[in-house]
N, C-alpha and C positions, 0 to 999 in steps of 0.2 A: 245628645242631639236626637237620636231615634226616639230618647220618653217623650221632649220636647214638642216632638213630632204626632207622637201617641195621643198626647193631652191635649195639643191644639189644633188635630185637622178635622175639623166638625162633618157632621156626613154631607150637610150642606157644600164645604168647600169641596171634598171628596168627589162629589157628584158635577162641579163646575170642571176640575180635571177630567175625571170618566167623558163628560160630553165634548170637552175638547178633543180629546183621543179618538173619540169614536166617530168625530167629527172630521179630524184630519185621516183617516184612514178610510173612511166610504162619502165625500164631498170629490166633487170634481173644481178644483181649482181653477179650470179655466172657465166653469158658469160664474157667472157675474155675482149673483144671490148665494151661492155657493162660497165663493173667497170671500164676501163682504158677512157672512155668517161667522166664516173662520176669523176672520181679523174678530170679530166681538169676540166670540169664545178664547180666544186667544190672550186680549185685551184681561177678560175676566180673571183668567188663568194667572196672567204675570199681578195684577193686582193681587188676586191672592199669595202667590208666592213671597210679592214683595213684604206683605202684609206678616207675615209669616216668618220675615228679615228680621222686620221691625222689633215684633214682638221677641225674638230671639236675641236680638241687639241693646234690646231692655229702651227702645228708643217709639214708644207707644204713642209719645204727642206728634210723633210726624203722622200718624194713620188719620187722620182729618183730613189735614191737605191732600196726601195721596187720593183720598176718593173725593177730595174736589175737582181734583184733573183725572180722573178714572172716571168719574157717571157722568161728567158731558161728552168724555168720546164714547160711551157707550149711548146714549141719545143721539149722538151723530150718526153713529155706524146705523143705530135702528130709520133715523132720516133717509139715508141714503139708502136701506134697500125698501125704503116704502117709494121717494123717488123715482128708485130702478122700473118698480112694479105697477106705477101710475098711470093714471089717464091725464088727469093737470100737475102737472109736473111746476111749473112755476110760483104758487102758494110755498110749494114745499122747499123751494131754493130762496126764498125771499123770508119765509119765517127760520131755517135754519142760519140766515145769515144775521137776523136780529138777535137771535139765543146765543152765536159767536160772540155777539159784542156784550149783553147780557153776560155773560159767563164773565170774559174779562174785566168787565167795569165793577161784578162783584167778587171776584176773586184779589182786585189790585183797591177796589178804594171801598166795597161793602162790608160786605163779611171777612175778606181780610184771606189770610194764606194762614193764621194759624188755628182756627178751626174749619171743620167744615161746613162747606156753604151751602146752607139748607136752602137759600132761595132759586140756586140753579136748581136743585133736586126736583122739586117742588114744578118751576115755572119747566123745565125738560120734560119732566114726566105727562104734563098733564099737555103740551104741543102735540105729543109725537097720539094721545087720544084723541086728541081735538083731530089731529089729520086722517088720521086711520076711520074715524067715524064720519068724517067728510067724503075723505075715500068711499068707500060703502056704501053712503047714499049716491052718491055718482055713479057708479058700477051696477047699483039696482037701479036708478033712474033710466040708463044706459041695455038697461035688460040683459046684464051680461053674467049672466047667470053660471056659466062656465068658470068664470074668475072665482066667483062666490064659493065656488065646491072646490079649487085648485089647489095645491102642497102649496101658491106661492100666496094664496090667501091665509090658509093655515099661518107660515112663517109671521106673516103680517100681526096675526094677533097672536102670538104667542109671549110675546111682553107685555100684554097687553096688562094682565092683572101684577103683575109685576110694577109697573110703572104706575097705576092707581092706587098701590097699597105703598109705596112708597111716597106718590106724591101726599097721599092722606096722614098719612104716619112725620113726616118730615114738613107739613104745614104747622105740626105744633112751636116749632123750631125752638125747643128746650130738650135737652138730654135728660134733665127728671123726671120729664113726660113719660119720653121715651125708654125709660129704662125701671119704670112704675113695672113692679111684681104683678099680670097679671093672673096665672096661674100657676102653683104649683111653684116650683123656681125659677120658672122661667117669664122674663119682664115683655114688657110691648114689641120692644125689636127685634128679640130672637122669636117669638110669635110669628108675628108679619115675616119678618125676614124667612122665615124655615118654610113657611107655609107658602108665598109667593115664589121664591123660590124653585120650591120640590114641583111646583106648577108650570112653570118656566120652562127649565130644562126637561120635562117629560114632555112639552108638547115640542120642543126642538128635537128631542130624541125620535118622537113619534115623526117630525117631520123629514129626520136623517134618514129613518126606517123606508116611508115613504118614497122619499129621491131616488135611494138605494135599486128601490122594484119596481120604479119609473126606468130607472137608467136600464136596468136589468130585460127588462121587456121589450125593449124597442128593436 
């Protein structure tokens, strides 16, 4: 179990636990952007682990469906703390609720349950830029310039490149595509995936750090 363990916990996943931990241990539970940080990271966390089952159980065709129901809650979770942080609030409860139905109508009669559904990927990813860039011009429209420079703008975009290199990358909706050698040994999705990624979680890191000397200060 421990080689098991050795061979397949990539630094990528490694670094999805470390931000959880580090997350559940200096996040304040009762801030709202706070716990709804933690349910992602957390979300992440048990995906990998399960992932991790799978692969251990010798049972690797279920890993499709699992991140069919794993990257729409995590576009959900990212919906609701851009929601939280908004000035139009109703855009964002009206297109989360058509990407709900989106999800199931391709998960039960599209793409199907036994691979994964690159068209949620794709149409999630590339919502949660559309509002976030919406967001922003509103907020500079609005002269509100303090939002612009805030930890809770930071949060804001910190999937940002995340959710673009995966809607780019899963718009090909082929796995040969996707798994094409581009360098070295390593193919297109461990590329993207390591590199979006490692982007990711240092600007949530960066934003835990942050909170951390907010809270500390006051």
């Amino acid at each position: 179990m421990l080689q098991f363990l050795f061979e397949n916990i990539k630094p990528v996943m490694a670094m999805v636990f470390l931000t959880t931990i580090i997350g559940f241990i200096f996040l304040n539970p009762k801030n709202t952007n706070h716990k709804l940080l933690l349910l992602i990271v957390s979300i992440s966390s048990l995906n990998e682990i399960t992932t991790l089952l799978l692969l251990y159980t010798k049972q690797q065709n279920y890993i499709g469906r699992l991140y069919s129901i794993s990257f729409p809650l995590f576009c959900l979770g990212w919906l609701a703390i851009l929601y939280k942080n908004q000035i139009k609030k109703k855009e964002t409860i009206t297109v989360a609720l058509l990407f709900l139905c989106f999800v199931i109508i391709n998960f039960i009669w599209l793409q199907g349950t036994k691979s994964f559904n690159y068209y949620t990927a794709v149409v999630g990813s590339f919502i949660y830029i559309g509002l976030v860039a919406y967001e922003s011009f509103t907020q500079l429209k609005n002269e509100n310039i303090e939002f612009i420079v805030s930890n809770n703008y930071l949060l804001l975009l910190s999937p940002l490149l995340l959710f673009f290199g995966f809607g780019q990358m899963f718009g090909f909706v082929s796995r040969e595509i996707t798994q094409t050698i581009i360098l070295s040994n390593y193919n297109l999705f461990e590329l993207v995936t390591n590199f979006v990624n490692v982007s990711y979680y240092a600007m949530i890191l960066i934003y835990i750090f942050l909170e951390k000397k907010h809270i500390r200060n006051e």
